[in-house]
N, C-alpha and C positions, 0 to 999 in steps of 0.2 A: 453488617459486614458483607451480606451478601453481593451487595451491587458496589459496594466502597470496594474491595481488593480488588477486582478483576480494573475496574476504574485506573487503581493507582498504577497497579502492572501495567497497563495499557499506554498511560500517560510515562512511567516509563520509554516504554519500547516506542513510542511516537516521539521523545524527546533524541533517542539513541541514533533514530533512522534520519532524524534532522539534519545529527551531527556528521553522518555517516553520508549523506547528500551532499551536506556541505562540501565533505572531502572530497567524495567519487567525483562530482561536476569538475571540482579543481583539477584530479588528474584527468580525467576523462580530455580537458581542452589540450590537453600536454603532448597527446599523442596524435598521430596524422589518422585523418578520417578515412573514412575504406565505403568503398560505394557498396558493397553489399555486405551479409553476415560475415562476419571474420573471426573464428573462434581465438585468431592469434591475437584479437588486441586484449585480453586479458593477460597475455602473456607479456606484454609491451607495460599491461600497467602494472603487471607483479614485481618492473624494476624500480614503480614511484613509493617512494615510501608512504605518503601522504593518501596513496589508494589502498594499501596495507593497512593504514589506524583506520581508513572507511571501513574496511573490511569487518578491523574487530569490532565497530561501533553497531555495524550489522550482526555481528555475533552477540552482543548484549542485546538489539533488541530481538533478537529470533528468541532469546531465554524470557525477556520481559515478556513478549509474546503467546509465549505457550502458557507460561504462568497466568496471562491471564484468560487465556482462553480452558485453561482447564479449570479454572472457579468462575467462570462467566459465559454469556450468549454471545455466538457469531455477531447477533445484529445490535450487539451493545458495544461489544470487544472492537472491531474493525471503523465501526463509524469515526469512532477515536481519534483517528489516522490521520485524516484530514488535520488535525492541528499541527500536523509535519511540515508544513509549506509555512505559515507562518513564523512557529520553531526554526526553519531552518533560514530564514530570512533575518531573524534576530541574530542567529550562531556568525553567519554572514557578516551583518555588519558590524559584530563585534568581534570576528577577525580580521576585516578590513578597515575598521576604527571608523566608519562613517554613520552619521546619525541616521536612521529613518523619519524620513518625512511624516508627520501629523498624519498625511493622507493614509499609507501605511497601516500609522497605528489605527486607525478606522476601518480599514481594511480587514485589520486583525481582529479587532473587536467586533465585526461585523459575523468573522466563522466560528468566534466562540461564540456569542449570543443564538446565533443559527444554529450551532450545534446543539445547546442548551435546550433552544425551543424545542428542534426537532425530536431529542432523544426523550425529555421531559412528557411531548404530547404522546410520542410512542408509546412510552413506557413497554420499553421489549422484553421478554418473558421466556421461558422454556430454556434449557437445558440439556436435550434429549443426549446424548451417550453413544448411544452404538447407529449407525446408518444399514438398513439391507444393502447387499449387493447389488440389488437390482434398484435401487435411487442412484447407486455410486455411478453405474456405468453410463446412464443418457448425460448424466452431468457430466461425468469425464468428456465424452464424445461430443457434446456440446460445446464445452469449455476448448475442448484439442483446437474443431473445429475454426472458431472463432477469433483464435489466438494464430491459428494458420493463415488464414483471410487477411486478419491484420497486419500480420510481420510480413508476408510477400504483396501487401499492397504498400506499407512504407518501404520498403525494400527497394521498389520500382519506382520512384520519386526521386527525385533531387532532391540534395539537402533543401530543408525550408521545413514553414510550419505543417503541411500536408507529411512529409516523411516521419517528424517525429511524432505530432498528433498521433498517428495511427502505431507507430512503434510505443510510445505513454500507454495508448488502450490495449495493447497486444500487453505489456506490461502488467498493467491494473487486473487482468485475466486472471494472469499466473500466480499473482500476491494473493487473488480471492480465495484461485483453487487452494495455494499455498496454505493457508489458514484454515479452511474450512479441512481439509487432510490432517495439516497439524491437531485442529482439536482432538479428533478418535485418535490420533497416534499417544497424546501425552494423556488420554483418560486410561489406554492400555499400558500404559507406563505406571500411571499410580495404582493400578489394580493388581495388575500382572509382572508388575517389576520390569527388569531390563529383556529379558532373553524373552518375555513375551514383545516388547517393545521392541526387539530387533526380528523376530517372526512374520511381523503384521505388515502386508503389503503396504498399507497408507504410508508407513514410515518410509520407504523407496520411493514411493510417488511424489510426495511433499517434498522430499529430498531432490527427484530429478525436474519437479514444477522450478523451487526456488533456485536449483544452477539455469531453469530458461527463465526464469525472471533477471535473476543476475546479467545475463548475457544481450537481455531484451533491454536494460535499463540501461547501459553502458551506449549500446548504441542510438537508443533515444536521445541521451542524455548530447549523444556529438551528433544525432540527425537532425536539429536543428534547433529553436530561440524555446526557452524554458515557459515560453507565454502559450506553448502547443501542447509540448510533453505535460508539463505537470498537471491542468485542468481534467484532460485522462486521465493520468496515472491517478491523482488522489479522487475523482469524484469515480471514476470507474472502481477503483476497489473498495470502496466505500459500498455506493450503491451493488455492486456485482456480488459482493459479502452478504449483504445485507438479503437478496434474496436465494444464494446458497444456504444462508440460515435457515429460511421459510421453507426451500424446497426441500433438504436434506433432514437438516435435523429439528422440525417441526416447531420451529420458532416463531413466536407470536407480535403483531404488532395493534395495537389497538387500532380498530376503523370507527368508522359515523362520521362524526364533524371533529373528529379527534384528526383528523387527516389535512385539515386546512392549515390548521398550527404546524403538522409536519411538514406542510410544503411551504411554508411559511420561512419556517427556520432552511431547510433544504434552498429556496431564492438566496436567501443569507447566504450559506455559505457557499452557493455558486458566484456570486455576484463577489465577496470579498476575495476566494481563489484566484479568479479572474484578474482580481485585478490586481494582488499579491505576485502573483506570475508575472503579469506586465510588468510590474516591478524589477523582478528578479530578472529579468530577459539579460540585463546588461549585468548579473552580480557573478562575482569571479567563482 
């Protein structure tokens, strides 16, 4: 059961965010685009209803989430994710009633099998619990940094794949930090109860990362064709998690020739995203 629960929370919370994509893209195209940050258009989408049931689909997978990052590894819990592009491609056509094409399904089968290999050759490991202060803050500062670069370089673009690309990877940032904060907040949660749970800076942090991811995806999501935003957003918080595991909380991944099958599966499921996305460019 050790690596089964976190699994199934995970595939949870990656089915939740599918649904919860599905909806935001819909409202997101509904409202008029804004050439720079605009904290007003979440207020433009709090009158869609259809961005409201996103919203809660986001609040099941924030719970699927935690859950499974408090019984699981960063670099097992987060790789998961990546089955959300697919997942939401399926939700997709079966709320606009259209078949996906064979090619598709090959697509699909192509990031699960890649995930399979990748996570399988891994075999990711560790656990750790508590981070020092002094890991948290070059990774904050890094994390801040990078997510800044990103968002005033798509910022400064025209709509197109150049603006939202780099708005997906300012995105994928914030999900990594997001989760890698979430874990120490909900380990201080089962140990220490609530009033320690609301004490502990990580829980503010996680909290003000995931309103700039919220805010970072919405505008992705209308800066421009989902063939830019999403290959960031899901392969950067994937990979970006994956080595906050390692850095932070001393999480292990098998190396030698164990590394080849991981890059192996990792081609897989760049190549299937890719082309998942191309897909999705034109889905509502």
């Amino acid at each position: 059961m050790g690596v089964v629960l976190p699994v199934l929370f995970a595939l949870f919370a990656a089915l939740s965010n599918a649904l919860a994509t599905v909806l935001q893209r819909r409202a997101a195209l509904t409202v008029s685009q804004s050439k720079g940050f605009r904290f007003g258009l979440v207020l433009d989408l709090l009158k869609r209803p259809v961005w409201i049931a996103g919203i809660l689909a986001v609040i099941a997978a924030g719970v699927g989430q935690a859950a499974a990052l408090a019984t699981g590894a960063l670099v097992l819990v987060q790789p998961l994710f990546v089955l959300e592009l697919p997942l939401a491609l399926l939700i997709a056509s079966l709320v606009t009633r259209r078949r996906l094409p064979r090619a598709l399904w090959l697509a699909a089968a192509g990031v699960v099998a890649g995930l399979g290999v990748a996570l399988a050759a891994a075999s990711p490991a560790g656990n750790r619990t508590h981070v020092p202060i002094d890991r948290w803050i070059p990774a904050l500062a890094a994390c801040a940094a990078v997510v800044a670069a990103l968002a005033v370089a798509g910022l400064r673009r025209p709509p197109g794949r150049a603006r939202a690309g780099c708005l997906g990877a300012a995105t994928a940032v914030c999900y990594a930090l997001t989760a890698a904060l979430m874990k120490h907040s909900v380990y201080v949660l089962t140990e220490g109860g609530i009033e320690a749970f609301l004490t502990t800076w990580q829980t503010y942090a996680f909290g003000a990362t995931g309103i700039c991811a919220l805010l970072l995806l919405e505008h992705a999501m209308q800066g421009g064709p989902l063939v830019a935003s999403q290959p960031a957003l899901t392969l950067g918080d994937a990979g970006i998690s994956v080595a906050l595991g390692v850095v932070l909380y001393e999480e292990h991944l098998r190396a030698g020739w164990w590394v080849l099958p991981q890059l192996l599966g990792v081609a897989l499921i760049c190549a299937g995203v890719v082309a998942l996305a191309r897909a999705g460019t034109g889905a509502p």
